[in-house]
C-alpha positions in Angstrom: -14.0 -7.4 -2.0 -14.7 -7.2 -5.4 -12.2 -6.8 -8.0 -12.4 -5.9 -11.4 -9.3 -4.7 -14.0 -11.5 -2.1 -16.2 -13.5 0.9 -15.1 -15.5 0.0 -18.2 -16.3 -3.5 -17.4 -18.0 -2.2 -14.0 -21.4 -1.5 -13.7 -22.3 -0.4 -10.2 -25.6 0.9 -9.4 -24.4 3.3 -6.8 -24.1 5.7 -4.6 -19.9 4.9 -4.8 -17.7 6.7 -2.6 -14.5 6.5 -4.7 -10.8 7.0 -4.1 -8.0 7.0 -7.1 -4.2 6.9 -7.1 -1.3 4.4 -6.8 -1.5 3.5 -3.7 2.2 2.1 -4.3 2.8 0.7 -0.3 -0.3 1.1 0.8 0.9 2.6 3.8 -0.3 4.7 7.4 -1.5 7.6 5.0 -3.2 5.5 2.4 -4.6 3.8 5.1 -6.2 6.8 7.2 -7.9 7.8 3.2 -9.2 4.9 2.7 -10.8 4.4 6.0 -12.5 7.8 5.4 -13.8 6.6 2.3 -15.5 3.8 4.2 -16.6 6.2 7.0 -17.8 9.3 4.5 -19.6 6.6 2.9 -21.5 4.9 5.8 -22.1 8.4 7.4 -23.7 10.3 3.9 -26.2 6.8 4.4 -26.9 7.6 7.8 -27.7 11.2 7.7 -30.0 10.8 5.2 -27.5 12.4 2.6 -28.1 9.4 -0.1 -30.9 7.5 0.6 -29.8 3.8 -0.6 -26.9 1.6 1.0 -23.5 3.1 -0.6 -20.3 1.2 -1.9 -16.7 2.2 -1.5 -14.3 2.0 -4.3 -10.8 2.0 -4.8 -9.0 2.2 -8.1 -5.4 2.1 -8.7 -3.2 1.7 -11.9 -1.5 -0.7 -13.8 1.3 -0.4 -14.6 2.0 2.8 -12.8 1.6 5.2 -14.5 5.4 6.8 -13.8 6.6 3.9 -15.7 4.7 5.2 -18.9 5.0 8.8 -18.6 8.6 8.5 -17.8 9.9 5.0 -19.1 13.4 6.3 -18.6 13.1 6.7 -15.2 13.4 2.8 -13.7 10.7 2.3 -11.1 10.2 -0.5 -8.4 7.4 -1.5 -6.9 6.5 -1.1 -2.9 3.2 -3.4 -3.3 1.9 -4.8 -6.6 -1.9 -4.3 -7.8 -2.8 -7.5 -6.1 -1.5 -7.1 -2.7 -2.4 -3.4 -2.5 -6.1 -4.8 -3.4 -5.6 -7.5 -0.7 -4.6 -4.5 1.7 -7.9 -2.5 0.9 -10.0 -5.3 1.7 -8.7 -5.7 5.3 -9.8 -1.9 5.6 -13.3 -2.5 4.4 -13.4 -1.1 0.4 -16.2 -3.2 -1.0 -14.6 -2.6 -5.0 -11.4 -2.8 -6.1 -10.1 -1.5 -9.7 -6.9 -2.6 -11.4 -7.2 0.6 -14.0 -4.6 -0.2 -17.0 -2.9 2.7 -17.4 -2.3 3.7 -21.2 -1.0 6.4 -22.9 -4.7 7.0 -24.2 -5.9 7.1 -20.3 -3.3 9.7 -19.5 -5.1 11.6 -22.5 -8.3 11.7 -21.0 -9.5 14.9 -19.8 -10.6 15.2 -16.2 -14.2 15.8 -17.5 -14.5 12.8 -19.2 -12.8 10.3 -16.1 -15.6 11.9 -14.0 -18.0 10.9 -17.0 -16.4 7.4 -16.6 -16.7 7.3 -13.2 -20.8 8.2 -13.3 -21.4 5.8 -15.7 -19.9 3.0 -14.6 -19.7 3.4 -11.0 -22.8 5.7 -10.0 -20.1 8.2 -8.4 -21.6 10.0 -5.1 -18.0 11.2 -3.6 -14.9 11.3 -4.1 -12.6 10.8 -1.1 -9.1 12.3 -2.2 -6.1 14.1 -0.6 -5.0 17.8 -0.4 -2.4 17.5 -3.1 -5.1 15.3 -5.6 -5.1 16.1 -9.5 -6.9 13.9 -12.5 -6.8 13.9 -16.0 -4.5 15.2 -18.6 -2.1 17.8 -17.0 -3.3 17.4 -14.4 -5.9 19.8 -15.3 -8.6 18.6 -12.7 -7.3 19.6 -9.6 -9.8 20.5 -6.1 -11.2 23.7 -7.4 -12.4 21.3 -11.5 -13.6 18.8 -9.5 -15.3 20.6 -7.0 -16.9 22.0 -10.3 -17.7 19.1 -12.1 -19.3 18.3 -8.5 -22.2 20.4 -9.5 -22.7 19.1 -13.1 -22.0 15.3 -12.4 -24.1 15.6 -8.7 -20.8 14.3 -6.7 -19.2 15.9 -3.7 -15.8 15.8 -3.3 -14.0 15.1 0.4 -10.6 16.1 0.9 -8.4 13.9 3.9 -5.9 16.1 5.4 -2.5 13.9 4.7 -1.0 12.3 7.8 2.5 13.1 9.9 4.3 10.3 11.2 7.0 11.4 13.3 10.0 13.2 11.6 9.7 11.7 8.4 6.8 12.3 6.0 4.7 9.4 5.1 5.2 8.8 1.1 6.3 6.0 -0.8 9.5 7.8 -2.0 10.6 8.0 1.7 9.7 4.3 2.3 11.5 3.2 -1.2 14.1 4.6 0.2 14.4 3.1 3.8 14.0 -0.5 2.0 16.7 0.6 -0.6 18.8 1.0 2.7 17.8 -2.0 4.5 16.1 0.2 7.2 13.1 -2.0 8.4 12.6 0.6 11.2 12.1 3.5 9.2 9.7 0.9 6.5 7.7 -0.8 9.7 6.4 2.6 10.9 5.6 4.2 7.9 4.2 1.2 6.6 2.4 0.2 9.7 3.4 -3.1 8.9 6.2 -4.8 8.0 7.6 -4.8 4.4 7.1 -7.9 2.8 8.0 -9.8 -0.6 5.7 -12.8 -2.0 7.3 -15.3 -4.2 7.1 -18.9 -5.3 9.6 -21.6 -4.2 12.2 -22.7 -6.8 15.0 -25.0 -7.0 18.5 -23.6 -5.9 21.5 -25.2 -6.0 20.7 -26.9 -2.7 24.2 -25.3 -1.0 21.8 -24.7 2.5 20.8 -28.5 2.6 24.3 -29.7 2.1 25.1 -27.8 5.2 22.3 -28.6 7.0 20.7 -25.4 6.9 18.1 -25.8 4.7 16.2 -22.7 2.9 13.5 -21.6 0.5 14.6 -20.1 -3.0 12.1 -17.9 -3.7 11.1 -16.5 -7.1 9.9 -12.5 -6.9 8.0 -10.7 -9.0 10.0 -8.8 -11.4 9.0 -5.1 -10.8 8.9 -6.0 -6.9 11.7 -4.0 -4.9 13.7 -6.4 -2.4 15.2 -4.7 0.5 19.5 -3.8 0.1 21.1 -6.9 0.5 22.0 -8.7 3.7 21.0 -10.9 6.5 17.0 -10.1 7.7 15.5 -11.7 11.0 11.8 -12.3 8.8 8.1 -14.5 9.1 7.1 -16.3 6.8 3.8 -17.1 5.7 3.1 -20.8 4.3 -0.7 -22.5 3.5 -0.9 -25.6 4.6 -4.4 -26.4 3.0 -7.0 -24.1 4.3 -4.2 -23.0 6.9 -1.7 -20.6 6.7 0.7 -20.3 9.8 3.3 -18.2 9.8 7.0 -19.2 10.9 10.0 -17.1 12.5 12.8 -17.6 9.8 16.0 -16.0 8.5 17.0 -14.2 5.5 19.6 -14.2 3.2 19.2 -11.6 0.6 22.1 -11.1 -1.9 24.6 -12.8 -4.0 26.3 -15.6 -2.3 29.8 -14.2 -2.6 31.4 -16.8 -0.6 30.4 -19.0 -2.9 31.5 -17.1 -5.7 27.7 -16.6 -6.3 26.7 -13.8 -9.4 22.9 -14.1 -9.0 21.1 -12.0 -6.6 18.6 -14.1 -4.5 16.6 -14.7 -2.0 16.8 -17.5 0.0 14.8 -18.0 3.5 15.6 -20.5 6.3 12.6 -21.3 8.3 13.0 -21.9 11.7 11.4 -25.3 13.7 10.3 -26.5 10.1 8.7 -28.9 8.9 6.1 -29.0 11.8 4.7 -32.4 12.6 2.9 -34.3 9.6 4.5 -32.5 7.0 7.6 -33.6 4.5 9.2 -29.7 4.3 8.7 -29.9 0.4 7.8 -26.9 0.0 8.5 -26.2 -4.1 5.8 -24.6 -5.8 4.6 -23.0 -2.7 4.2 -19.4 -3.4 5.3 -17.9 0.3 5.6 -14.3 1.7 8.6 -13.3 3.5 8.1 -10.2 6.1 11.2 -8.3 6.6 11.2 -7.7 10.7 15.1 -6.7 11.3 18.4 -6.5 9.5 20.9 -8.2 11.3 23.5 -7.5 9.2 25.4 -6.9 5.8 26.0 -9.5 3.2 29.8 -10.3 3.6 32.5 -12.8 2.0 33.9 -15.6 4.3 37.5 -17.5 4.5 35.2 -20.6 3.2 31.8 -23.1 3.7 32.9 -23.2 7.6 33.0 -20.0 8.7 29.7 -19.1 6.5 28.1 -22.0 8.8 29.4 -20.8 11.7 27.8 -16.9 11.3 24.7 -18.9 9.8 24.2 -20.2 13.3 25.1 -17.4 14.6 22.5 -15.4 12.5 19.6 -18.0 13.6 20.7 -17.6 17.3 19.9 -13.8 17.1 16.9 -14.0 14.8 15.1 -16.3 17.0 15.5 -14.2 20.8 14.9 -11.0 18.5 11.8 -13.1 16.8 10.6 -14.5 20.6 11.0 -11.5 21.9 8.1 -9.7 19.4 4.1 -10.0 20.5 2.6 -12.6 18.1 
C-alpha cells in the first residue's frame, strides 16, 4: 500500500474506487466495505465498465474528527491511523489517506470534497455504507451524492452494514466491551483480537527481582487499554527480518500491592529469551494482543502472595494459550 497524509498531495490518475470514514477499529463491518471496494473495483474493470486497471482508496482522518467537533467529549482510540492503514493493506486497498481533519475540512461543502476527490484522485466510485454523509452538516448524504454522480461522472455503491450476532458491529459497542475487559465480546466484533503497540521502557524492575521478568511498555497516548486486570495475551517481537510471536501474560493496572499510583502495562513473556538472544528487549516497540481476561487487578497481603497468583496466572495463561490454533 501506498500511503499518503493529504488528499492534496495525491495525484492519481484513476479510475479510484474510494471509501471515507474513521474506520476507528477497523472491524468485521469495516472489513466486509472495504473488501467491496476492492471487488466493485476489479469487477467495473472486467465488465468493461472503466476501461483502464482501477485503484482502491481508503481515507480516514486525523485526528478524528469527534475530537474537534466535540473537544469536550474525551475520546479514545480503538486503532490509530497507522494500524488501521496497516489493517487495509492486508485486505487489498492499493492507497491509503491519513486526511487531517481541521476545522476548515469540516467546512467544506460536500460539493467541493467530491471536487477534491476528482482532482486528485480521478474518483470512479465511491464504496460507502447505508447510513454515509460528507461535507458540512452533513449536507451530502446518498440522494447529493448520487447527484453529484452525474456532474462529477462517479457512481456511488452502497454496502448493506453487517449483523454479527446480538450485538451490532460499531466501534461504540466494541469501546465498550474493551472498557469492560470483555475480550469475547472485542474478538468477534473485531474479528481479531484487540491489541495495543508500544515501545519497551524501563520500570522499576519489581518483575526481575522476583524472577518474573516483564516488558514495560509505553502506549500511545490517545490509544484505549482494555479495564485493568490480568490478560492471557501474544506478543509480537522482530527479531531482525523476523517477527515471532510469543504466548505471554498481562498485567494491566496500577500495581496496588506495591503501593503503585501509575497505571501500566507490563507483559511477561513466556519461554523467553529463545535461544541466541540476551532478552533485552528496551527500545523494542512490541504489540500485545489481548486473548482472555483472567482476572481483576487485586491487592495482596505482600511480594509473596503476589508471586504466588503470578504463577498461578502463568499456569492458566499457558493451557488457555496451548489450547488456541496457532
Amino acid at each position: 500500500m501506498q500511503q499518503f497524509v493529504n488528499i492534496a498531495q495525491v495525484h492519481l490518475p484513476g479510475p479510484s474506487f474510494v471509501t471515507i470514514g474513521n474506520f476507528d477499529g477497523l472491524h468485521r463491518g469495516h472489513q466486509t466495505l472495504l473488501r467491496q471496494v476492492v471487488q466493485v473495483a476489479q469487477q467495473a474493470f472486467v465488465t468493461g465498465t472503466i476501461q483502464t486497471a482501477p485503484q482502491s482508496v481508503l481515507i480516514t482522518f486525523d485526528p478524528h474528527p469527534l475530537t474537534v467537533l466535540r473537544p469536550d467529549i474525551p475520546l479514545l482510540l480503538l486503532t490509530t491511523p497507522q494500524e488501521r492503514l496497516d489493517l487495509a493493506a492486508q485486505l487489498g486497498i492499493d492507497y491509503g489517506i491519513v486526511q487531517c481533519f481541521t476545522p476548515e475540512i469540516a467546512q467544506l461543502a460536500a460539493r467541493d470534497f467530491i471536487q477534491l476527490l476528482k482532482t486528485h484522485l480521478g474518483l470512479a466510485g465511491l464504496v460507502v455504507g447505508p447510513d454515509f454523509a460528507l461535507g458540512h452538516g452533513r449536507k451530502g448524504d446518498l440522494d447529493t451524492l448520487r447527484e453529484l454522480g452525474k456532474e462529477f461522472d462517479y457512481r456511488v455503491y452502497v454496502i448493506d452494514p453487517v449483523v454479527q450476532t446480538a450485538k451490532p458491529v460499531r466501534s461504540r459497542v466494541i469501546r465498550q466491551a474493551i472498557q469492560a475487559g470483555d475480550t469475547t465480546t472485542a474478538t468477534d466484533l473485531l474479528g481479531r483480537f484487540y491489541s495495543v503497540t508500544g515501545e519497551v521502557i524501563t520500570g522499576d524492575q519489581r518483575g526481575r527481582q522476583i524472577g518474573i521478568p516483564t516488558a514495560n511498555l509505553q502506549t500511545p497516548p490517545d490509544k484505549l487499554l482494555p479495564a485493568n486486570g490480568v490478560y492471557a495475551t501474544r506478543t509480537h517481537i522482530q527479531f531482525n527480518a523476523e517477527k515471532r510471536v510469543f504466548n505471554s501474560v498481562t498485567n494491566l493496572g496500577v500495581r496496588p500491592t506495591v503501593d503503585g499510583v501509575q497505571r501500566r502495562l507490563e507483559t511477561h513473556i513466556l519461554d523467553f529469551p529463545p535461544k541466541n538472544h540476551t532478552g533485552d528487549l528496551y527500545s523494542q516497540t512490541l504489540t500485545v494482543e489481548f486473548v482472555a481476561r483472567l482476572r481483576n487487578e487485586q491487592r495482596f497481603s505482600g511480594i509473596d502472595a503476589l508471586t504466588a497468583q503470578i504463577q498461578l496466572d502463568i499456569e492458566q495463561a499457558r493451557m488457555l494459550l496451548q489450547a488456541m490454533p496457532q
